[in-house]
mmCIF entry with sequence, helices, sheets and N, C-alpha, C, O atoms, coordinates in Angstrom:
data_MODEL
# 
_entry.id   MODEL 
# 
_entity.id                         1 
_entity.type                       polymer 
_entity.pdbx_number_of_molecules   1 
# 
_entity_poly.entity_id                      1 
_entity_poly.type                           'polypeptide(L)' 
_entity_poly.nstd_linkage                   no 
_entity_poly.nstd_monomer                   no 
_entity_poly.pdbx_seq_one_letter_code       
;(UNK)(UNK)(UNK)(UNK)(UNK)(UNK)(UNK)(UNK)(UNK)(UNK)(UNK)(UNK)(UNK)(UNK)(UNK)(UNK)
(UNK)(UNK)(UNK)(UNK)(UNK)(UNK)(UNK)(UNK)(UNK)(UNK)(UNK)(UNK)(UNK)(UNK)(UNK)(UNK)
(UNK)(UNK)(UNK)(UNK)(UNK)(UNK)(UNK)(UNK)(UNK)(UNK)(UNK)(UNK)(UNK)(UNK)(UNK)(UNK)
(UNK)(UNK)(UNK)(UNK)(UNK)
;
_entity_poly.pdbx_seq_one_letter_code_can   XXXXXXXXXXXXXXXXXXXXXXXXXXXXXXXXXXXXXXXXXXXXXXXXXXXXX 
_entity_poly.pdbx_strand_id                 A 
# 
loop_
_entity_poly_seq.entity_id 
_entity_poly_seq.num 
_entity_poly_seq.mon_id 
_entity_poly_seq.hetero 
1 1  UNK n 
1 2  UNK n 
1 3  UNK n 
1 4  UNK n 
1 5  UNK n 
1 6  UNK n 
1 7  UNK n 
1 8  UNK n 
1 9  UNK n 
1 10 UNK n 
1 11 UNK n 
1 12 UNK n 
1 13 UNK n 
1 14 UNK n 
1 15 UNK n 
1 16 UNK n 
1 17 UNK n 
1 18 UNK n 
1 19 UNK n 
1 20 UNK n 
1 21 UNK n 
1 22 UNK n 
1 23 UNK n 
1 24 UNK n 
1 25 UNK n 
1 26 UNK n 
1 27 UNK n 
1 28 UNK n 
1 29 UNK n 
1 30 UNK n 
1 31 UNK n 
1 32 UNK n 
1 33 UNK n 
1 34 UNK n 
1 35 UNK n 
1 36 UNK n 
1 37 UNK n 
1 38 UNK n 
1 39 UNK n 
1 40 UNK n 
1 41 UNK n 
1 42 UNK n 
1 43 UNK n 
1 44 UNK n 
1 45 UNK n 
1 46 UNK n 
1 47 UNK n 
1 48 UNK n 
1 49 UNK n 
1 50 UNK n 
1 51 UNK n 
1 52 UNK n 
1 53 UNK n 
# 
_struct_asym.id          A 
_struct_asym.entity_id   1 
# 
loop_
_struct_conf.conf_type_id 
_struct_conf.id 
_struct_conf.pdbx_PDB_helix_id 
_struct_conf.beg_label_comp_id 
_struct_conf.beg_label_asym_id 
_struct_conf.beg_label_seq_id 
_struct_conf.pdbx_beg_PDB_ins_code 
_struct_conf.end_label_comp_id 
_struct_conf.end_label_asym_id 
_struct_conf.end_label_seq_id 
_struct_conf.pdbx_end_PDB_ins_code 
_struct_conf.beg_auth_comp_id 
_struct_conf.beg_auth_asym_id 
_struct_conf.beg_auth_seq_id 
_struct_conf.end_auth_comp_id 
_struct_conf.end_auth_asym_id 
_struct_conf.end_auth_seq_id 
_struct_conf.pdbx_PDB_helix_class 
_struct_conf.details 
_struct_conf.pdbx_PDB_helix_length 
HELX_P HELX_P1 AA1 UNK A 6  ? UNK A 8  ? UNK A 6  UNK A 8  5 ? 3  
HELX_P HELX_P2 AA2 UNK A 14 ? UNK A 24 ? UNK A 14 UNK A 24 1 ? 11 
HELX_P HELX_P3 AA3 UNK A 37 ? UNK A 43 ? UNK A 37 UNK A 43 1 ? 7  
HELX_P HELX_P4 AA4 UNK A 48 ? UNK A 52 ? UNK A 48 UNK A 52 1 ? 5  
# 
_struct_conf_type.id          HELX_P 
_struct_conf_type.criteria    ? 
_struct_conf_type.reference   ? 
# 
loop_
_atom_site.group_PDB 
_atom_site.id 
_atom_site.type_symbol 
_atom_site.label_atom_id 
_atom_site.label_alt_id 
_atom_site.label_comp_id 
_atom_site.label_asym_id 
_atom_site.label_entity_id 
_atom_site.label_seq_id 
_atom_site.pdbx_PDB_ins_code 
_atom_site.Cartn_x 
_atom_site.Cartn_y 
_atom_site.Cartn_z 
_atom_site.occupancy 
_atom_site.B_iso_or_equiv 
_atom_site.pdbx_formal_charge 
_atom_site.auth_seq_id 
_atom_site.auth_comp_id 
_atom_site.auth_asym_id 
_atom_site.auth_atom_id 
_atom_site.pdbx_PDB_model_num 
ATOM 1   N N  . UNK A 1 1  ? -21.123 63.321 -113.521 1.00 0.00 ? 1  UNK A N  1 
ATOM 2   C CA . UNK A 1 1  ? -20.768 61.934 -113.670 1.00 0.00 ? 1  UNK A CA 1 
ATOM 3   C C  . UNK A 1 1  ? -19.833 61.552 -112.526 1.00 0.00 ? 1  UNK A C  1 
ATOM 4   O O  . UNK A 1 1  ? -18.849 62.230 -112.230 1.00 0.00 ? 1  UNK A O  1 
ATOM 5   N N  . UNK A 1 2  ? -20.200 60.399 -111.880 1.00 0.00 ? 2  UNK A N  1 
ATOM 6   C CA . UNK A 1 2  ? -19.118 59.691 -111.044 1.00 0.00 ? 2  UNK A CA 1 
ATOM 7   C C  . UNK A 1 2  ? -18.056 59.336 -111.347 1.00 0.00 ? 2  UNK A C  1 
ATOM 8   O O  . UNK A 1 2  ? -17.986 58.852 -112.477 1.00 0.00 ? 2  UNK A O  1 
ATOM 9   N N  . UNK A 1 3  ? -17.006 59.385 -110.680 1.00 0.00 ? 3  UNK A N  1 
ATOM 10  C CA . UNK A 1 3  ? -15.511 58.859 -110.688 1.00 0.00 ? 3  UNK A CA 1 
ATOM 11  C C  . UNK A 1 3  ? -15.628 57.199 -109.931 1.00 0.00 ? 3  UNK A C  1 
ATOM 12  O O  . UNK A 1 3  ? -15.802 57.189 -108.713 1.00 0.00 ? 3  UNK A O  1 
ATOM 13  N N  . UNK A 1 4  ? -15.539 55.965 -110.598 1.00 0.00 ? 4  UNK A N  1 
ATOM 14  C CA . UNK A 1 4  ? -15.245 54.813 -110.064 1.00 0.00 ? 4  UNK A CA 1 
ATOM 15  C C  . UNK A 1 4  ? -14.545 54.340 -108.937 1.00 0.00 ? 4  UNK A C  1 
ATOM 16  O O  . UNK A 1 4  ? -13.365 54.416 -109.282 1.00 0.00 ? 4  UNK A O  1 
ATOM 17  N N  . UNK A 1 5  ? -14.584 53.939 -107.899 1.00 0.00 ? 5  UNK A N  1 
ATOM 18  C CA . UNK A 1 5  ? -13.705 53.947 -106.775 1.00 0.00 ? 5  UNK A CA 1 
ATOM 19  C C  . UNK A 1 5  ? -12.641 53.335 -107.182 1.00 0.00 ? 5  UNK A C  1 
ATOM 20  O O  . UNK A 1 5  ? -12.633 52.648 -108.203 1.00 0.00 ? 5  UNK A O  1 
ATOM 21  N N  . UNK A 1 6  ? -11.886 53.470 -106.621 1.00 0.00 ? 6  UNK A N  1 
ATOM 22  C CA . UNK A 1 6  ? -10.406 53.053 -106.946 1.00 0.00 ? 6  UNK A CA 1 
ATOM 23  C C  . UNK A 1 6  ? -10.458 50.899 -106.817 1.00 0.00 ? 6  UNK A C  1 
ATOM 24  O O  . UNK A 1 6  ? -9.663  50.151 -107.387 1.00 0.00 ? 6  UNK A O  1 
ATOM 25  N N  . UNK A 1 7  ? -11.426 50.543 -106.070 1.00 0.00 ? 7  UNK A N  1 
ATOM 26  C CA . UNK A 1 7  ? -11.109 48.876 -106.081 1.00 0.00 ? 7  UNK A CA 1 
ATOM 27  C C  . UNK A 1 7  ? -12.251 48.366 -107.080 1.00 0.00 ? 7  UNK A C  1 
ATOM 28  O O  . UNK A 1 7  ? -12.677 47.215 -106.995 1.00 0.00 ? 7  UNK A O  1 
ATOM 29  N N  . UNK A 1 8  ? -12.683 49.191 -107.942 1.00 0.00 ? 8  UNK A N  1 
ATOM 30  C CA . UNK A 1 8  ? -13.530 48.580 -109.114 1.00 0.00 ? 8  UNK A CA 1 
ATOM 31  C C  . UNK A 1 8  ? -12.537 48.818 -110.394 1.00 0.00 ? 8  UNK A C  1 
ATOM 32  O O  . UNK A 1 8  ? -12.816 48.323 -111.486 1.00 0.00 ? 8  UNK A O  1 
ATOM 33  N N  . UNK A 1 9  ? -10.853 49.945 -110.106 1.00 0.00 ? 9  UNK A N  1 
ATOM 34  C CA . UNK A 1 9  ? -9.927  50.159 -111.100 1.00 0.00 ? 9  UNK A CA 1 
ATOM 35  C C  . UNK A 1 9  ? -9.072  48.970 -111.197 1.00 0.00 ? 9  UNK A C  1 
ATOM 36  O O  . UNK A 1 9  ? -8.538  48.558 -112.227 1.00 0.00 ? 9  UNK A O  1 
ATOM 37  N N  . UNK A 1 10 ? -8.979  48.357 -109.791 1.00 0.00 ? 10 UNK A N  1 
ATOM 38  C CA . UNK A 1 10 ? -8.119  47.036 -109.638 1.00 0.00 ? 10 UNK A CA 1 
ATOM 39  C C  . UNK A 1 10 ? -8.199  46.076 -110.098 1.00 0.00 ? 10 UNK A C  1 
ATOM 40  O O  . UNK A 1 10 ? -7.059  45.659 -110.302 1.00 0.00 ? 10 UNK A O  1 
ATOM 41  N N  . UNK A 1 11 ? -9.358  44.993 -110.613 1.00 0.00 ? 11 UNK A N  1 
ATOM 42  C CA . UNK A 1 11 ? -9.452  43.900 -110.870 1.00 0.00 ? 11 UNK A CA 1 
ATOM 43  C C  . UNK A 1 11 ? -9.919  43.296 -109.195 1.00 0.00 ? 11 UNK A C  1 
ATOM 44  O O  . UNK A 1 11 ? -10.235 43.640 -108.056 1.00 0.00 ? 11 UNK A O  1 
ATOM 45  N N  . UNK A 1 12 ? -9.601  41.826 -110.359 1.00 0.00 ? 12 UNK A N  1 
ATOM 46  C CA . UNK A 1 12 ? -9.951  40.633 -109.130 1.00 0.00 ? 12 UNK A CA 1 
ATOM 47  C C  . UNK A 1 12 ? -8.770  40.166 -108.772 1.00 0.00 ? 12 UNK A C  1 
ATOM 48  O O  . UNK A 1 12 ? -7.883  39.857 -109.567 1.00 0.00 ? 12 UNK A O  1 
ATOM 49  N N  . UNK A 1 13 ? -8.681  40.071 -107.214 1.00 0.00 ? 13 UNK A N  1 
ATOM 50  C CA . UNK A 1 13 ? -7.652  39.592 -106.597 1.00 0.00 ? 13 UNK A CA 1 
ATOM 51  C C  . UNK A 1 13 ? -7.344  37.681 -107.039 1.00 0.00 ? 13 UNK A C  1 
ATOM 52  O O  . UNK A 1 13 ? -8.061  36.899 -107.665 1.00 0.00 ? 13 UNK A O  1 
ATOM 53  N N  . UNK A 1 14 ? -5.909  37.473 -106.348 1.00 0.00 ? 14 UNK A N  1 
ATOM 54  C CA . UNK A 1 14 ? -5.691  36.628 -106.680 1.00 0.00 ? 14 UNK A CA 1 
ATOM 55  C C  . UNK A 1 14 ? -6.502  34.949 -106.289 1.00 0.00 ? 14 UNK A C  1 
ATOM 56  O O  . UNK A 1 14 ? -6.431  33.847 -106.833 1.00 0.00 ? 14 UNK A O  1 
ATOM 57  N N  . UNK A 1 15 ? -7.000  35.303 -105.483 1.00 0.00 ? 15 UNK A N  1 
ATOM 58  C CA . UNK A 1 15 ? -7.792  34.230 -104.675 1.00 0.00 ? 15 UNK A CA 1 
ATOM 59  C C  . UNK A 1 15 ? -9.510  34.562 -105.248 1.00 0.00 ? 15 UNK A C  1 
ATOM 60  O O  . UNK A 1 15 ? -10.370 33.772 -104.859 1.00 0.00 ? 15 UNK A O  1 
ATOM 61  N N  . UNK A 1 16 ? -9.863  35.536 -106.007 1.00 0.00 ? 16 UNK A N  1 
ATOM 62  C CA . UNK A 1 16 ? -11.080 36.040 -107.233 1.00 0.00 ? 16 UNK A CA 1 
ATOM 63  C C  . UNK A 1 16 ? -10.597 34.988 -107.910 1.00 0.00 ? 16 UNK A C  1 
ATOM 64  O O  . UNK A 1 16 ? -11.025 33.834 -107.867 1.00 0.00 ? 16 UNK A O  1 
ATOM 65  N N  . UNK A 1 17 ? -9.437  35.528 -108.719 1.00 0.00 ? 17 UNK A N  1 
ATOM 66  C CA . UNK A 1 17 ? -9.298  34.570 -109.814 1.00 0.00 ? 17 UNK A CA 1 
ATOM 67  C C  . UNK A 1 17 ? -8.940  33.174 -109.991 1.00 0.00 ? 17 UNK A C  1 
ATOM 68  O O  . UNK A 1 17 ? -9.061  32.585 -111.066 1.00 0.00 ? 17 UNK A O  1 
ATOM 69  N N  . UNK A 1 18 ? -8.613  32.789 -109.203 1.00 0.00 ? 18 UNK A N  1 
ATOM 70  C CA . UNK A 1 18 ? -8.699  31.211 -109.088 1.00 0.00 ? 18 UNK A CA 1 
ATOM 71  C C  . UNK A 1 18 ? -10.158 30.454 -108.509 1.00 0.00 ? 18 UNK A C  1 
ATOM 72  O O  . UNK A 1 18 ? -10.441 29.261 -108.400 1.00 0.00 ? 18 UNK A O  1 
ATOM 73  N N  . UNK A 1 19 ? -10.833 31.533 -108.238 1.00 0.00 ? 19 UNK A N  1 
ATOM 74  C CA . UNK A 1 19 ? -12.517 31.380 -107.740 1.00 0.00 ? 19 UNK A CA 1 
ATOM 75  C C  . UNK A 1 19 ? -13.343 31.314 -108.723 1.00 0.00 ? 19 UNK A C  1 
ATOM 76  O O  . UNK A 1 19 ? -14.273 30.512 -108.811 1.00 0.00 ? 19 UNK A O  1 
ATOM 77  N N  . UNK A 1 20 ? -12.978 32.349 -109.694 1.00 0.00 ? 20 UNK A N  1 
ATOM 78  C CA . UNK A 1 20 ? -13.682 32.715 -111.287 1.00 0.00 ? 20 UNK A CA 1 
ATOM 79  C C  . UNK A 1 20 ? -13.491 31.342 -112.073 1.00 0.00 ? 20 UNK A C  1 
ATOM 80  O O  . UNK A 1 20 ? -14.359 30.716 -112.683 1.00 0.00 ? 20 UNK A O  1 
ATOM 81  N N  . UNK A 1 21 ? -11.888 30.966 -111.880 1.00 0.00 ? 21 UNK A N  1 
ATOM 82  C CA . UNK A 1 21 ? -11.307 30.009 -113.324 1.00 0.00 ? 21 UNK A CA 1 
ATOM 83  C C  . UNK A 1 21 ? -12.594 28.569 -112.478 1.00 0.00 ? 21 UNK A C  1 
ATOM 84  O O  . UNK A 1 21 ? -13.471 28.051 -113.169 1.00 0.00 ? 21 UNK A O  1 
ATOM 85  N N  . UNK A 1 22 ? -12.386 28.188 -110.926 1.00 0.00 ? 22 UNK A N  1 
ATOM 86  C CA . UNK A 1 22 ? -13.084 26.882 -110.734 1.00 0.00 ? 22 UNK A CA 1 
ATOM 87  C C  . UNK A 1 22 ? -14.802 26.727 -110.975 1.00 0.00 ? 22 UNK A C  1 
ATOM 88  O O  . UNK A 1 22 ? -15.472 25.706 -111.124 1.00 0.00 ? 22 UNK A O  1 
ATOM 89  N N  . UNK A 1 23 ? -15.133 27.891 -110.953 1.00 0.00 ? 23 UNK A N  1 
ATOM 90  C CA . UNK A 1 23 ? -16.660 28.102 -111.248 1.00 0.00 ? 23 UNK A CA 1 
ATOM 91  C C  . UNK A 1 23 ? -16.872 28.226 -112.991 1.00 0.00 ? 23 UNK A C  1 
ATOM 92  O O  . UNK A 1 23 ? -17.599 27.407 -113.553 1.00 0.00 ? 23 UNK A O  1 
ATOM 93  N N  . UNK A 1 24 ? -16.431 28.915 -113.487 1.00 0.00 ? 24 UNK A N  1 
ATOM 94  C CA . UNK A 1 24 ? -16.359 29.200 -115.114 1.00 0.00 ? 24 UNK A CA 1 
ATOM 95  C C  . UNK A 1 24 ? -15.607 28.536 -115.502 1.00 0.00 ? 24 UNK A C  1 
ATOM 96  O O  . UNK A 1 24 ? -16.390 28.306 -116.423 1.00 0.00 ? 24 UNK A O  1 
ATOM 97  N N  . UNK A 1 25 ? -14.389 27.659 -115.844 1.00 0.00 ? 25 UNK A N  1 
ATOM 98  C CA . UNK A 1 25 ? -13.385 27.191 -116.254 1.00 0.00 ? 25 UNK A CA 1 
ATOM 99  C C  . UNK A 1 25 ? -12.676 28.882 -116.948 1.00 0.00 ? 25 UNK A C  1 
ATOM 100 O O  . UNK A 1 25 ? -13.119 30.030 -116.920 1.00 0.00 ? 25 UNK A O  1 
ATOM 101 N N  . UNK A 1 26 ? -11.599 28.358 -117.432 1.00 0.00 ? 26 UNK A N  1 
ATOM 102 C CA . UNK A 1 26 ? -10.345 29.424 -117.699 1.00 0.00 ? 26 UNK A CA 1 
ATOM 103 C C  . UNK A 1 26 ? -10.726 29.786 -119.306 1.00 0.00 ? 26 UNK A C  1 
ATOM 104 O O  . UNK A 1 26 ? -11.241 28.929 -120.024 1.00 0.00 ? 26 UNK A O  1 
ATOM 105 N N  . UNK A 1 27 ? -10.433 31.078 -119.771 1.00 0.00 ? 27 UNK A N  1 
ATOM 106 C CA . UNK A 1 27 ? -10.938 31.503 -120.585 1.00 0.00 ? 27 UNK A CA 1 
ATOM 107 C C  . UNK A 1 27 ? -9.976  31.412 -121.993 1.00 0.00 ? 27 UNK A C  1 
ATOM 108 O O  . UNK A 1 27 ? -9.292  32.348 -122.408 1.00 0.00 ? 27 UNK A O  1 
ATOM 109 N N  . UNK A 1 28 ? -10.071 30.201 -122.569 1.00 0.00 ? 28 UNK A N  1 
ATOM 110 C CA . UNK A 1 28 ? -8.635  29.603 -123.680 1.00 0.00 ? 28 UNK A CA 1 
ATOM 111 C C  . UNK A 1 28 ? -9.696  29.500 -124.895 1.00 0.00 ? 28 UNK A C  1 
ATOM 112 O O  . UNK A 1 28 ? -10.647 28.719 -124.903 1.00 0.00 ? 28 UNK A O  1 
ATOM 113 N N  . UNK A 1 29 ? -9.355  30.478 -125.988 1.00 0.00 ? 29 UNK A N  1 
ATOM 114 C CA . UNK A 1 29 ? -9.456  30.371 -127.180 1.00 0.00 ? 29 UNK A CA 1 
ATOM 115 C C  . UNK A 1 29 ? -8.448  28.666 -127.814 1.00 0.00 ? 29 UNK A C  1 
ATOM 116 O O  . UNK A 1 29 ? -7.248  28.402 -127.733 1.00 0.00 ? 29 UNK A O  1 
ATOM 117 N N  . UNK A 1 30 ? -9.518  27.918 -128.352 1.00 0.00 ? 30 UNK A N  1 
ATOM 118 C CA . UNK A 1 30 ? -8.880  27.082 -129.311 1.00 0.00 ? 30 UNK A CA 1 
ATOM 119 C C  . UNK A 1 30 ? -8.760  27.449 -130.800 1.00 0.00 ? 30 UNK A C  1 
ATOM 120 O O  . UNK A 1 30 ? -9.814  27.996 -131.126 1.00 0.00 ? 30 UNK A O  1 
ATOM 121 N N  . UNK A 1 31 ? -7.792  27.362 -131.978 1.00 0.00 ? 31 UNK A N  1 
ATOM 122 C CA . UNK A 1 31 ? -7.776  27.706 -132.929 1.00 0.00 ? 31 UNK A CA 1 
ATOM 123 C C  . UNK A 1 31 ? -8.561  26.517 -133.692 1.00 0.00 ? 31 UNK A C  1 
ATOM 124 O O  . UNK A 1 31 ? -8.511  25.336 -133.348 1.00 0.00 ? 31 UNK A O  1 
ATOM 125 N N  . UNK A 1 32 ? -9.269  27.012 -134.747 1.00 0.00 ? 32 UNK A N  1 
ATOM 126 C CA . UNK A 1 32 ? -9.982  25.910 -136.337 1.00 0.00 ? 32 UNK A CA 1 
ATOM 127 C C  . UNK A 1 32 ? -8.952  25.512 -136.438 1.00 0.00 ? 32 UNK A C  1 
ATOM 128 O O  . UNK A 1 32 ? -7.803  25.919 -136.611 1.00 0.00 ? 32 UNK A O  1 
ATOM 129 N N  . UNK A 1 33 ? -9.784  24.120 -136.233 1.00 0.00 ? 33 UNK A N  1 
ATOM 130 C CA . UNK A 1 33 ? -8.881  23.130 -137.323 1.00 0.00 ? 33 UNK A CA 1 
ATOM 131 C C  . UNK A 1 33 ? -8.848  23.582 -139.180 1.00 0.00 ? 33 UNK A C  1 
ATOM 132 O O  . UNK A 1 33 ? -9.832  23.434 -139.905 1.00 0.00 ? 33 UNK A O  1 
ATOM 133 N N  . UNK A 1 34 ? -7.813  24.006 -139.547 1.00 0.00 ? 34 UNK A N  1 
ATOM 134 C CA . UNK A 1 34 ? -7.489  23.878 -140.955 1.00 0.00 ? 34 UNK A CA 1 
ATOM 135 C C  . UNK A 1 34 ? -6.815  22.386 -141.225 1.00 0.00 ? 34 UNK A C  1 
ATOM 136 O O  . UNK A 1 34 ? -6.210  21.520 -140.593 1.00 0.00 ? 34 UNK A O  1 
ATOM 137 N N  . UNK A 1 35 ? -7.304  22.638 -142.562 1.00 0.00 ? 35 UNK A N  1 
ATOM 138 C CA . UNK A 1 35 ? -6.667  21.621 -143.877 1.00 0.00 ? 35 UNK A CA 1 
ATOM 139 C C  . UNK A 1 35 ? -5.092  21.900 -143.670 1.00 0.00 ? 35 UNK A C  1 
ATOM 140 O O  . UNK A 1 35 ? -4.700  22.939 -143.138 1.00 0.00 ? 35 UNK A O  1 
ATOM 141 N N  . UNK A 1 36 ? -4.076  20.727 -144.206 1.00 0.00 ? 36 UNK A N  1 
ATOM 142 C CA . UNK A 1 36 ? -3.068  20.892 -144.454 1.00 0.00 ? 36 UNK A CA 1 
ATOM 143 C C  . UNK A 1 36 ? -2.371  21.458 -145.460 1.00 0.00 ? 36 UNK A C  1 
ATOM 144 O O  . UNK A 1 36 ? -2.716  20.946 -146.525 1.00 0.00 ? 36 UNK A O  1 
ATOM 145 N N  . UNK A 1 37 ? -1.571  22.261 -145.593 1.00 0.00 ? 37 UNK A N  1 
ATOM 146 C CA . UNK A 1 37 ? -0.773  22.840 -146.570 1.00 0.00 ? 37 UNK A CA 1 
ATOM 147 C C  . UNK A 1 37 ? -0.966  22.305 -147.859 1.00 0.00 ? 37 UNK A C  1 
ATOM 148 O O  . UNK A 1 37 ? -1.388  23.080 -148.718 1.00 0.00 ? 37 UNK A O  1 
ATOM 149 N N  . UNK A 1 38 ? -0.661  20.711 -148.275 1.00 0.00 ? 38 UNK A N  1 
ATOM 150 C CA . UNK A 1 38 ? -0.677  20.131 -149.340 1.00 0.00 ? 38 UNK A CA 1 
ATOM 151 C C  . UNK A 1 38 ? -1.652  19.828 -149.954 1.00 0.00 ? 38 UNK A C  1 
ATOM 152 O O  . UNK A 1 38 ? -1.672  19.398 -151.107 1.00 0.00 ? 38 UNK A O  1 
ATOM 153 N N  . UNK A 1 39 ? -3.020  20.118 -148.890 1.00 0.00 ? 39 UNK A N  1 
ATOM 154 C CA . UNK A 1 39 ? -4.353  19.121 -149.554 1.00 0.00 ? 39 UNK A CA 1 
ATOM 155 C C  . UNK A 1 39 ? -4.852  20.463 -150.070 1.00 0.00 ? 39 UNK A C  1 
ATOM 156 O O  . UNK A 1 39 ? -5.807  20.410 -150.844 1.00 0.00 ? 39 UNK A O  1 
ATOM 157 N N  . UNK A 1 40 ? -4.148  22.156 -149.633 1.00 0.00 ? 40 UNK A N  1 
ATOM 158 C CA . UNK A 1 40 ? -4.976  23.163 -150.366 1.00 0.00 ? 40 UNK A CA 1 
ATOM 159 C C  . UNK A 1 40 ? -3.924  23.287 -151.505 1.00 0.00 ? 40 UNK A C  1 
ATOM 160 O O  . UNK A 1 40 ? -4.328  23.668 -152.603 1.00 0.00 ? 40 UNK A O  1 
ATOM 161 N N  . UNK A 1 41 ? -2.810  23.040 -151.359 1.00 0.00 ? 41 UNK A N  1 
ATOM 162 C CA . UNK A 1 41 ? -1.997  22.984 -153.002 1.00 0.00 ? 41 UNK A CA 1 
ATOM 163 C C  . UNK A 1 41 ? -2.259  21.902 -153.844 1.00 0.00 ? 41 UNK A C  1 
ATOM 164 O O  . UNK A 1 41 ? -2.060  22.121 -155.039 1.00 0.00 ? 41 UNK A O  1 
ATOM 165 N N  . UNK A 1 42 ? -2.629  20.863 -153.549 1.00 0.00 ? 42 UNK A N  1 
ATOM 166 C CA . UNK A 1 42 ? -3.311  19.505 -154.514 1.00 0.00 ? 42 UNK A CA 1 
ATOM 167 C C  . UNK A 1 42 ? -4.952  20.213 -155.171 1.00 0.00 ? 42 UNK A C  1 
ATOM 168 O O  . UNK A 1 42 ? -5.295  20.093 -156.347 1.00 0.00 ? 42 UNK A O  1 
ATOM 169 N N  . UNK A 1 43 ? -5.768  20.923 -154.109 1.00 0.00 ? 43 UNK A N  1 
ATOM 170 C CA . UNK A 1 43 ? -7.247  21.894 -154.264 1.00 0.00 ? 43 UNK A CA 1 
ATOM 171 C C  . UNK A 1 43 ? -7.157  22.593 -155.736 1.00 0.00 ? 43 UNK A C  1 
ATOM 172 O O  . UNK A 1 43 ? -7.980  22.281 -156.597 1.00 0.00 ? 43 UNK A O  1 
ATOM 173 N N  . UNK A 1 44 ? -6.008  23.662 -156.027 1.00 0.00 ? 44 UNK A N  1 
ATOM 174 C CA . UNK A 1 44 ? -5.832  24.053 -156.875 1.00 0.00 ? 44 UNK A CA 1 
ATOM 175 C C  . UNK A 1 44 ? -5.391  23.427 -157.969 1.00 0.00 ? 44 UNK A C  1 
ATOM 176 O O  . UNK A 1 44 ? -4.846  24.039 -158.887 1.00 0.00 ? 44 UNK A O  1 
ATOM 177 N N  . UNK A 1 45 ? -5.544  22.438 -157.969 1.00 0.00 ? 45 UNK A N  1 
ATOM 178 C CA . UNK A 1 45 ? -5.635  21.600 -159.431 1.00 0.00 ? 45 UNK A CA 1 
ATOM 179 C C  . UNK A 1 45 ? -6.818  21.461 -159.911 1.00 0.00 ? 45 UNK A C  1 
ATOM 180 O O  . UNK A 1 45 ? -6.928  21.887 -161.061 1.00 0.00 ? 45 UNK A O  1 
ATOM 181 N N  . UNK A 1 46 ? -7.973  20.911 -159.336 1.00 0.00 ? 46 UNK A N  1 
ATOM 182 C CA . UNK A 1 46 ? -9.174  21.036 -159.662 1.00 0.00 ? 46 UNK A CA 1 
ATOM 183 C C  . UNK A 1 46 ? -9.879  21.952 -160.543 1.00 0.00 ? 46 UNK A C  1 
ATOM 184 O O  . UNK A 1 46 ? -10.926 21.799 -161.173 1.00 0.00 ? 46 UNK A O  1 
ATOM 185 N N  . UNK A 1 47 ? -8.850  23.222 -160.425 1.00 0.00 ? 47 UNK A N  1 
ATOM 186 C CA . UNK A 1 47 ? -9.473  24.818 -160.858 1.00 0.00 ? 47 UNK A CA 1 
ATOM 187 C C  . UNK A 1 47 ? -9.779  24.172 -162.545 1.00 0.00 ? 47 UNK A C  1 
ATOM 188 O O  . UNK A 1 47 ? -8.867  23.504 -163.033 1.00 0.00 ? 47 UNK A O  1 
ATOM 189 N N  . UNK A 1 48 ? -10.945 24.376 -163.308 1.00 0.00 ? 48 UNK A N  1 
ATOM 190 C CA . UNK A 1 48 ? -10.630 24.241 -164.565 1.00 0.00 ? 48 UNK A CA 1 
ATOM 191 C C  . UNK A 1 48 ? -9.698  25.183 -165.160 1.00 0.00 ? 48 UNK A C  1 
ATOM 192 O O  . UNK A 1 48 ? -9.031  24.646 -166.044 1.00 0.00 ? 48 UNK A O  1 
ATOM 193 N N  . UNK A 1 49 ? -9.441  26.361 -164.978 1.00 0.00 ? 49 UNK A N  1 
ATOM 194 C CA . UNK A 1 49 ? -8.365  27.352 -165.690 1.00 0.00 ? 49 UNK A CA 1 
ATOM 195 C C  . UNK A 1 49 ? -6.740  26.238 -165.506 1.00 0.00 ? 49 UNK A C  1 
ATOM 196 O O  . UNK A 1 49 ? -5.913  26.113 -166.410 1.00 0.00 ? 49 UNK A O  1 
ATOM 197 N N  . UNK A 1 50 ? -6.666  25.722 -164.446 1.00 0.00 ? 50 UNK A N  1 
ATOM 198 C CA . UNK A 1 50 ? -5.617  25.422 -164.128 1.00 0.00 ? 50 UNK A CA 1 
ATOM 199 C C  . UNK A 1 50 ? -5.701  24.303 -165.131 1.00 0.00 ? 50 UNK A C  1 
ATOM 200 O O  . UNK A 1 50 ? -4.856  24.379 -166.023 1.00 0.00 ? 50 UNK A O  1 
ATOM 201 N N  . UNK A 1 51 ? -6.486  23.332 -165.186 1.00 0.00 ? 51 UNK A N  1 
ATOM 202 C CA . UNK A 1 51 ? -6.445  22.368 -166.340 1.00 0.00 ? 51 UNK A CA 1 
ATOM 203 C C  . UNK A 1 51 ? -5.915  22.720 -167.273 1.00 0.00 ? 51 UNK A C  1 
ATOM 204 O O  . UNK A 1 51 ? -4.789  22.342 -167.595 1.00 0.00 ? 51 UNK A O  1 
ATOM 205 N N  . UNK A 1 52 ? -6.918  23.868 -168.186 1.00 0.00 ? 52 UNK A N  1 
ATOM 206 C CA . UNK A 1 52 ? -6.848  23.728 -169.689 1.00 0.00 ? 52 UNK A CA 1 
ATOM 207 C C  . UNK A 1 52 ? -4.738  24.306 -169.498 1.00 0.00 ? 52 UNK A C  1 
ATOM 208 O O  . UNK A 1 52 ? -3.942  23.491 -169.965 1.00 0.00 ? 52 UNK A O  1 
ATOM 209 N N  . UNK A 1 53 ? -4.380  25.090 -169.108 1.00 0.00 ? 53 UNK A N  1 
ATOM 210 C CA . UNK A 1 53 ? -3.014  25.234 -169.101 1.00 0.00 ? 53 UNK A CA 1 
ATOM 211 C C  . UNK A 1 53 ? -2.207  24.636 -168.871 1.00 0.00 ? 53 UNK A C  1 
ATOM 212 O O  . UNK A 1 53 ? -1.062  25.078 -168.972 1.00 0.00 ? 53 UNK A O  1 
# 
């Protein structure tokens, strides 16, 4: 088995990566939109168990 040359261990230089981000755009996870706190504590009313008690 081959040993990798040492500039495939490096990455992409800095002038790569500002080459990568204008061709691909930049790689940003957005988070789900969730519900608000109150509309899943108002949710649990609905429960029938929660009714009859």
């Amino acid at each position: 088995m081959q040993q990798p040359s040492s500039s495939r261990l490096s990455g992409l230089t800095q002038s790569g990566v500002e080459q990568s981000r204008r061709l691909h755009a930049a790689n940003i996870l957005t988070p789900c939109k969730r519900d608000p706190w109150w509309k899943l504590y108002f949710e649990k009313f609905d429960d029938p168990v929660i009714r009859i008690l």
